[in-house]
N, C-alpha and C positions, 0 to 999 in steps of 0.2 A: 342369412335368413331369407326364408322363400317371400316374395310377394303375393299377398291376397288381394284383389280387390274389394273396395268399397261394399257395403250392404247397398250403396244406393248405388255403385256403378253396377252390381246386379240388377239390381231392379231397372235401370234404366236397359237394361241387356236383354232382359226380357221384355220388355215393352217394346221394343225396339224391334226385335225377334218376332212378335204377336203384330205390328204394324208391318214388318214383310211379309210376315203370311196371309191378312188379310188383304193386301195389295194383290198379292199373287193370285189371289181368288176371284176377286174382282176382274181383273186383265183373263182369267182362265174364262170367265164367263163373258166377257166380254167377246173372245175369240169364236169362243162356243157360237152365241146368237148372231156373230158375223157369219160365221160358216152354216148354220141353219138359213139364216135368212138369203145365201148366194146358193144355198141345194132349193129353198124356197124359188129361188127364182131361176132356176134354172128346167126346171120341172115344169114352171106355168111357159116359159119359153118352148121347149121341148112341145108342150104339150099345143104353143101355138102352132109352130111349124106343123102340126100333123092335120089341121084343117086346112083346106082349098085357100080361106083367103092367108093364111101362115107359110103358108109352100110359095104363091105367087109377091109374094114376101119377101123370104130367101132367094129366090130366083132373079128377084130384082137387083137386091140387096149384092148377090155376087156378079151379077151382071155388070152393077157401077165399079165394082171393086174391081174388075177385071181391066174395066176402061181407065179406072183409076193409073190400074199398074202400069199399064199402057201407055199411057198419057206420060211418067213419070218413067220408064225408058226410054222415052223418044227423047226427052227433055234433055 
């Protein structure tokens, strides 16, 4: 004789089922407003480098980096 399961280990199978799907939704949105919020900020960055004091910014910015590298070859 074949095995059925329980009326309640159904019901506990679907609640269960119903609790992975709304985890996964959560975590999808989660992903989501991580990823909006790094295109967010990556746009006001972008958007700083194009004024005069965002350029002398970057310019600094790869200046130390370059001494950095520098410094950490010689070493």
């Amino acid at each position: 004789m074949a095995f059925t399961p329980s009326k309640d280990q159904r019901r506990r199978d679907r609640e269960q089922k119903k609790i992975d799907k709304r985890i996964a939704r959560e975590a999808a949105k989660v992903e989501k407003l991580a990823a909006e919020q790094a295109a967010e900020e990556a746009a006001t960055l972008e958007a700083f480098y194009k004024t005069e004091e965002g350029i002398k910014a970057k310019e600094e910015a790869d200046f130390e980096a370059e001494l950095a590298a520098e410094a950490a070859a010689s070493a």
